[in-house]
N, C-alpha and C positions, 0 to 999 in steps of 0.2 A: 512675461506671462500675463498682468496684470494689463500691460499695456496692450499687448495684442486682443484681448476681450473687450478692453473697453474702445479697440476702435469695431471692433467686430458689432457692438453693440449700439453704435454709435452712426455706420453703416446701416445700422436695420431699425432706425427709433420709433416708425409705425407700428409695427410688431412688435416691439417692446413697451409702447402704449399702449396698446392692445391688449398686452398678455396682461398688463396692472390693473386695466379696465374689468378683465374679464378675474382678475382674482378678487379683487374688490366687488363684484356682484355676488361671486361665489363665497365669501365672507360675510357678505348680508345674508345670504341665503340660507348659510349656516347659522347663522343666527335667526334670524326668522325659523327656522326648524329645531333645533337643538336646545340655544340654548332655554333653559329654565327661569321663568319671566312672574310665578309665583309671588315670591318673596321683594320685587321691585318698593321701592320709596316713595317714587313721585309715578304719575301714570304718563308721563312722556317718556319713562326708561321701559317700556311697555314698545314701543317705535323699534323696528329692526334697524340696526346700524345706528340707533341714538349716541352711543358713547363717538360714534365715529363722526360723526357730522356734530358733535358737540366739538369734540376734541382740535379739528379742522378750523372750525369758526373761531374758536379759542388761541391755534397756533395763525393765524393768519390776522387776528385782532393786536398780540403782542407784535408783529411785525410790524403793523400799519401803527401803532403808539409810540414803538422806538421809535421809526424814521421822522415824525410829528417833533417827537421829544430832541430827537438830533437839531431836526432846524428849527427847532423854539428859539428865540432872540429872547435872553433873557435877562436883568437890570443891567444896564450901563455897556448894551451891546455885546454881549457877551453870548456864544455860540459852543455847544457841544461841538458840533461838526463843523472844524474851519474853513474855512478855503483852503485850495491844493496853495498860492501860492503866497501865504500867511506867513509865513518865516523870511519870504524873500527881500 
């Protein structure tokens, strides 16, 4: 069952961009209208979609530090992330 959907959905990845595109506008939108902007902290949480385009920059900052942090060489040559053929 799981398998048939996800080629089904996999077949149509335009439209499935699409449909994230246009819910992610419709999520700003809601927020730009609804929510209650009152009570905010800083006046950047004032920004429709701020927690959203924080939270993105934030989940895409710890990727790019891991990967950095993986291939740091660090004292005496030493590597997070070995070589594939490091045992051999």
């Amino acid at each position: 069952m799981i398998v048939k959907l996800i080629d089904y959905l996999r077949d149509r990845l335009k439209m499935v961009v699409r449909l994230c595109y246009v819910g992610l506008a419709l999520l700003v939108v809601y927020d730009f209208l609804f929510v209650d902007k009152h009570h905010v902290h800083t006046s950047v949480e004032k920004l429709p979609g701020w927690w959203s385009i924080f939270g993105f920059i934030a989940c895409a900052l710890i990727i790019i530090l891991s990967k950095l942090y993986g291939h740091f060489k660090w004292f005496g040559g030493f590597r997070i992330m070995a070589r594939e053929d490091y045992y051999d």
